[in-house]
C-alpha positions as CSV (number, residue, x, y, z in Angstrom):
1,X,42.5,80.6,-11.2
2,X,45.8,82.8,-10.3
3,X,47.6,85.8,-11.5
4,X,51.0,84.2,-12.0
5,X,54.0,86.6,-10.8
6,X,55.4,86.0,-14.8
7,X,56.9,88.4,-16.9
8,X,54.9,89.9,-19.8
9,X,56.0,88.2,-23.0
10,X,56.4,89.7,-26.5
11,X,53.7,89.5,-28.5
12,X,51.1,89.3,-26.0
13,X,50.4,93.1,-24.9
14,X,47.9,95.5,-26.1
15,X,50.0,96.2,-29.1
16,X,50.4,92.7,-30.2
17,X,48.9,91.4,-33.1
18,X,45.1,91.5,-33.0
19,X,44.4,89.1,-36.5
20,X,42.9,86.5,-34.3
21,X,40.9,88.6,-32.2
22,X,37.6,88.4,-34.4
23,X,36.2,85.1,-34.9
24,X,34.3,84.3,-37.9
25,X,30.1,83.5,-37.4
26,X,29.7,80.0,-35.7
27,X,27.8,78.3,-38.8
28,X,25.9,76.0,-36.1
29,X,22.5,77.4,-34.4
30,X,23.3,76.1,-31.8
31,X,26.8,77.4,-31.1
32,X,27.8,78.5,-27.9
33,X,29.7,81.6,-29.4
34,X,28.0,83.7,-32.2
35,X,24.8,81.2,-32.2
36,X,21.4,82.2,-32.7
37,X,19.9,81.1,-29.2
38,X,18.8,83.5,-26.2
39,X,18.2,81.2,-23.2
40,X,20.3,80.5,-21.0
41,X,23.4,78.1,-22.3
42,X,23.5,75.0,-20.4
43,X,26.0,72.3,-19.4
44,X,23.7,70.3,-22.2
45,X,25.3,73.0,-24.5
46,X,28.4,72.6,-23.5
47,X,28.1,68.5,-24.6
48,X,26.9,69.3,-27.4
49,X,30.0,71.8,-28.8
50,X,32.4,69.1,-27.6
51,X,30.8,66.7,-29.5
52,X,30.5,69.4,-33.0
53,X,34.1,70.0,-31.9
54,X,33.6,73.7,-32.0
55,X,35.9,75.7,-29.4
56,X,34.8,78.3,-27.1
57,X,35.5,81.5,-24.8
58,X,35.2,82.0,-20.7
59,X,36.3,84.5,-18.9
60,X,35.9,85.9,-15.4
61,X,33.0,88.1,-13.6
62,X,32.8,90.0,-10.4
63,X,30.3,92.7,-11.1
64,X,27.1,92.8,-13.0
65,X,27.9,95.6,-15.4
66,X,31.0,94.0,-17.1
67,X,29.1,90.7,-16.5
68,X,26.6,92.1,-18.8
69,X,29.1,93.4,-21.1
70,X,30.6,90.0,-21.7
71,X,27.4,89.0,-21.9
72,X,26.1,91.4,-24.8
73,X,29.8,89.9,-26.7
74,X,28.6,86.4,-26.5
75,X,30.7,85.0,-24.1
76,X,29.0,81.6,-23.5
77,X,30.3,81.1,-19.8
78,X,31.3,82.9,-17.3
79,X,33.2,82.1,-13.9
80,X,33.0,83.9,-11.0
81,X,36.4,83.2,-9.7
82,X,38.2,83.2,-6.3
83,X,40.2,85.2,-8.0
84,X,38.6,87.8,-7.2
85,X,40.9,87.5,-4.8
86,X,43.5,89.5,-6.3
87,X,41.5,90.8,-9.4
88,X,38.9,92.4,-7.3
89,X,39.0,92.5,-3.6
90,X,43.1,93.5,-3.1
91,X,43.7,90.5,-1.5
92,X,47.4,88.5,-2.2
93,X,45.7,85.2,-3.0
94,X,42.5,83.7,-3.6
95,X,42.6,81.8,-0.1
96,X,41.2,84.8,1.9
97,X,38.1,84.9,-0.2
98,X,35.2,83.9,1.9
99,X,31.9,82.0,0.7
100,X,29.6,85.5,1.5
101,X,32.3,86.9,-1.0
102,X,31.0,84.4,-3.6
103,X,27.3,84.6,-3.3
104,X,27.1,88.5,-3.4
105,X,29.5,89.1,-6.4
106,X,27.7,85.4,-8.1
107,X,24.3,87.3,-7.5
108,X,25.4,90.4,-9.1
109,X,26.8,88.4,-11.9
110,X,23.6,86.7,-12.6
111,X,21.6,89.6,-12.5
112,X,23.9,91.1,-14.9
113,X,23.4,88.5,-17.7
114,X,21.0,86.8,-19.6
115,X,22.0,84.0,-21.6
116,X,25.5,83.0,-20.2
117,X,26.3,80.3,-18.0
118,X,27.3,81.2,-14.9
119,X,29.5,79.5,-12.7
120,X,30.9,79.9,-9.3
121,X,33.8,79.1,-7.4
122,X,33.6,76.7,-3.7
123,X,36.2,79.3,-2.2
124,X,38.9,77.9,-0.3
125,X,37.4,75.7,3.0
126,X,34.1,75.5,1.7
127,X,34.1,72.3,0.6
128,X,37.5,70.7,1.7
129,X,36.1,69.1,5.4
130,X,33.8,66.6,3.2
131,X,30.5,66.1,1.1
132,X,28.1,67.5,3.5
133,X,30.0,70.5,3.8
134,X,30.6,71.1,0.0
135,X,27.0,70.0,-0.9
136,X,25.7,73.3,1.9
137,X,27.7,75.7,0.6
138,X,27.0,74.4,-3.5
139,X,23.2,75.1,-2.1
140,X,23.7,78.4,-1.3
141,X,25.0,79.2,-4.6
142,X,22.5,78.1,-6.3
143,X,19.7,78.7,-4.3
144,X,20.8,82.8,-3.1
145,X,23.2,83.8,-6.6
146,X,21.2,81.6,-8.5
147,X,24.5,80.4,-10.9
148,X,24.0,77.3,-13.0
149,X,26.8,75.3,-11.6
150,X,29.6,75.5,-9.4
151,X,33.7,74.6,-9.7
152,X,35.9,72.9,-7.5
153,X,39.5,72.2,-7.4
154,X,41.1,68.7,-6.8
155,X,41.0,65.3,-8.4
156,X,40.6,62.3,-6.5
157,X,40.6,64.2,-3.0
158,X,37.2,66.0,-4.4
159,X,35.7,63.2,-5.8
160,X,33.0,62.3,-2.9
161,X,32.4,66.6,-3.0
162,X,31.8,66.3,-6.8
163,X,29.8,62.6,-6.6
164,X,27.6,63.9,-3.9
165,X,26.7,67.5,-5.7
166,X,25.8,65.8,-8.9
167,X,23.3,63.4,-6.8
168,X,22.1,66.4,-5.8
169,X,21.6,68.2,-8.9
170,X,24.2,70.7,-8.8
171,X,26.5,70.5,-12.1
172,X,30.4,70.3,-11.2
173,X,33.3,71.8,-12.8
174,X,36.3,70.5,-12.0
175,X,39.8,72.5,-11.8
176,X,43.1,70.2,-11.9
177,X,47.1,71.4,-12.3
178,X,47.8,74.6,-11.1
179,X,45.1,75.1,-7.9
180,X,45.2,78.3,-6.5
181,X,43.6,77.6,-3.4
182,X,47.0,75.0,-2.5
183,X,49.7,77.1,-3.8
184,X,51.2,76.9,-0.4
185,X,52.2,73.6,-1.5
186,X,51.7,73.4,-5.0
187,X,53.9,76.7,-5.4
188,X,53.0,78.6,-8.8
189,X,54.6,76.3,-11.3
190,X,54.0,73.6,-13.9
191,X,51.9,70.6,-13.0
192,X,51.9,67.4,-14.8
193,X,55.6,67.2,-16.1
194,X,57.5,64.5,-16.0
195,X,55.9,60.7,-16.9
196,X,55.1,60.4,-13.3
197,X,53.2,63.6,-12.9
198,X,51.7,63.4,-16.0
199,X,50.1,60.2,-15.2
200,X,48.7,61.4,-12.2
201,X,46.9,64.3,-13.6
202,X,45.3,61.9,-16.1
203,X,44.1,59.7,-13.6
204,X,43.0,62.4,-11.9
205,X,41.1,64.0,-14.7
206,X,39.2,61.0,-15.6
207,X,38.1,59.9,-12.4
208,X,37.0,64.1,-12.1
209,X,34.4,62.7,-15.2
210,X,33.7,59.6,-13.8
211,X,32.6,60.9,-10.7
212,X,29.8,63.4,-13.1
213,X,31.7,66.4,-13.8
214,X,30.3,67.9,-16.9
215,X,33.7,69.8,-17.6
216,X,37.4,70.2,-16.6
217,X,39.9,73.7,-16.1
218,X,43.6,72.6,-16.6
219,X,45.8,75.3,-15.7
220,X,49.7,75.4,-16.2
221,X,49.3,72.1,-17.6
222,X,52.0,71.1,-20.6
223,X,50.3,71.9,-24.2
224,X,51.0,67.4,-24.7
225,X,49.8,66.3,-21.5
226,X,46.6,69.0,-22.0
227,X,46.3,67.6,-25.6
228,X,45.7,63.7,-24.1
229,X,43.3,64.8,-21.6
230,X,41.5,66.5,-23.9
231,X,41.5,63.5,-26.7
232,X,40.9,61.3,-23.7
233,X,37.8,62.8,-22.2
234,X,33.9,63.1,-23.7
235,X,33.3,66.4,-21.0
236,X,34.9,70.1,-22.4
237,X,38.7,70.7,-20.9
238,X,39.3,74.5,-20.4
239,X,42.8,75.2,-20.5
240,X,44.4,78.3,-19.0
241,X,48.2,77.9,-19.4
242,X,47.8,74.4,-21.3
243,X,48.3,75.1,-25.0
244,X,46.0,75.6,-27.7
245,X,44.2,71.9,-28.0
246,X,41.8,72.4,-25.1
247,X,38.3,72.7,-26.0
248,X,38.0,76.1,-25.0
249,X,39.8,78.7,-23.1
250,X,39.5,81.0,-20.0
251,X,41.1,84.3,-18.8
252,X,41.2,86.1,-16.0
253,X,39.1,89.6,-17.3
254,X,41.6,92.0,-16.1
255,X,44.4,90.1,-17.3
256,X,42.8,90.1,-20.6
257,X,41.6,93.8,-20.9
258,X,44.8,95.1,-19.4
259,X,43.3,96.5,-16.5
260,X,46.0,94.3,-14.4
261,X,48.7,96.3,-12.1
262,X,52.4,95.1,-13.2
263,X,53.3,91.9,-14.6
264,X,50.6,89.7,-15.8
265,X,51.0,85.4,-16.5
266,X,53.3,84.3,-19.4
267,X,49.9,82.7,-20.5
268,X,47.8,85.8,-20.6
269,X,47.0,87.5,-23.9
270,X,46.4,91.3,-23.3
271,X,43.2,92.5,-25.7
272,X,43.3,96.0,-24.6
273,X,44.7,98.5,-22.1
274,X,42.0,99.2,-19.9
275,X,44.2,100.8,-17.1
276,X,45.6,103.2,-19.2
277,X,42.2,104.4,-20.6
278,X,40.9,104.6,-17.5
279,X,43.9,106.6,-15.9
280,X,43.7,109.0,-18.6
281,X,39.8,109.7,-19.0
282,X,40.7,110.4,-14.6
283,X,43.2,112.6,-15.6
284,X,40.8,114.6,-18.1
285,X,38.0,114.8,-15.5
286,X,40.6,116.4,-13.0
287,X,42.0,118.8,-15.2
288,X,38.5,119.9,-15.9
289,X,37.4,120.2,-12.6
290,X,40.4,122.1,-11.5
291,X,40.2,124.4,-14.8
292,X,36.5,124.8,-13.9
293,X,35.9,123.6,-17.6
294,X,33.3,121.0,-15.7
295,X,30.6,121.3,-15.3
296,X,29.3,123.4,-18.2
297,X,25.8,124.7,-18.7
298,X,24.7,121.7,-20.9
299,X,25.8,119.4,-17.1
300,X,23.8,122.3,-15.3
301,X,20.3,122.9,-13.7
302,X,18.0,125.9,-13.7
């Protein structure tokens, strides 16, 4: 997933409305948000709130402490995107994001949690040269950061990638419409408008779950065409930019906590200001240090 270069749009900053911000109690035991459970969710899980059809959260996780915050909120999956790319490492795109890149900040994110599902990103050129390729560095994931699945992007040109992982017991997300990792010919816009284009994405989502993908991200994907797929499909489809019928949803973190730089995707709903909080509690610890008001005798040693 990307950070657009949209404009913010009203209603969607810190000081929009916050009504649907607290969901009620899941009423299900089993339910991936606000459910009773402790282990570990599974992709079994995931079935089995598509089939209750019972919506959930994801977001995104670099770092073990916020990992373990989302964690502690209930979040039932968590990604650890390429973009980290731009949300994490200062790079201009998630291309430059290498696989050692993955495991460490996967690894960190695992250890940081307890019950989510973790999954990780096959960064760009990790998995494009064929199945052998994808299926060595899918390995490593699993077997170094220890994450419960991994995502690639791609329809039909993944489909040996995804058919050969899932022979080899590593779950697959798949990732169609916007991809990141080809905006050099993609370009950040809409995918799937138009009959033709829209056709093509379904065709491409369906053979994503016929080759044993056990769920789908559409991103920047028309709310109708998102809505088919959805409908059309017995896996979870995780929209980001693709309208409010997708069986759950998924954020970039610092989009969503406002801890983004500048303009953030039309798409993005902003659930707090985190850079200005931060800024300011920086601000206070200067002035203290410089007004020798810190430390005190309660921060001192005798």
């Amino acid at each position: 997933m990307t950070q657009l270069p949209a404009a913010q749009q009203p209603g969607t900053g810190p000081e929009a409305d916050r009504s649907t911000t607290a969901a009620p109690a899941a009423d299900h035991p089993k339910a991936l948000y606000a459910g009773t459970g402790t282990r570990r969710i599974t992709v079994r899980d995931l079935a089995g709130a598509k089939e209750r059809g019972e919506k959930w959260p994801m977001l995104t996780a670099y770092d073990a402490m916020t990992a373990s915050v989302f964690d502690e909120a209930g979040i039932p999956v968590l990604l650890v995107g390429d973009s980290m790319g731009n949300a994490h490492l200062g790079y201009d795109s998630t291309v430059p994001v290498t696989m050692d890149h993955m495991a460490m900040l996967s690894a960190a994110v695992v250890r940081g949690t307890r019950r989510a599902l973790i999954v990780a990103d096959l960064t760009f050129g990790s998995y494009q040269e064929g199945p052998v390729q994808a299926l060595r560095n899918a390995t490593r994931l699993v077997k170094e950061a220890g994450v419960g699945a991994v995502k690639l992007e791609g329809g039909e040109r993944s489909l040996a990638q995804t058919e050969t992982l899932v022979e080899a017991g590593i779950p697959v997300m798949a990732h169609l419409g916007l991809t990141p990792q080809s905006f050099n010919t993609l370009g950040y816009r809409v995918q799937g408008r138009g009959d033709e284009a829209a056709d093509r994405l379904i065709r491409d989502a369906k053979a994503a779950q016929n080759a044993g993908a056990f769920a789908l991200v559409l991103e920047l994907v028309p709310a109708e065409v998102a809505a088919e797929i959805t409908r059309s499909l017995h896996i979870p489809v995780i929209g980001i930019g693709a309208g409010p019928d997708t069986d759950a949803q998924v954020l970039v973190w610092t989009d969503m906590a406002g801890l983004t730089e500048g303009k953030v995707p039309r798409f993005t709903k902003q659930y707090a200001d985190l850079r200005r909080t931060l800024g300011d509690a920086a601000r206070a610890f200067a002035t203290d240090v410089i007004g020798a008001a810190f430390p005190t005798e309660a921060h001192t040693f005798h």
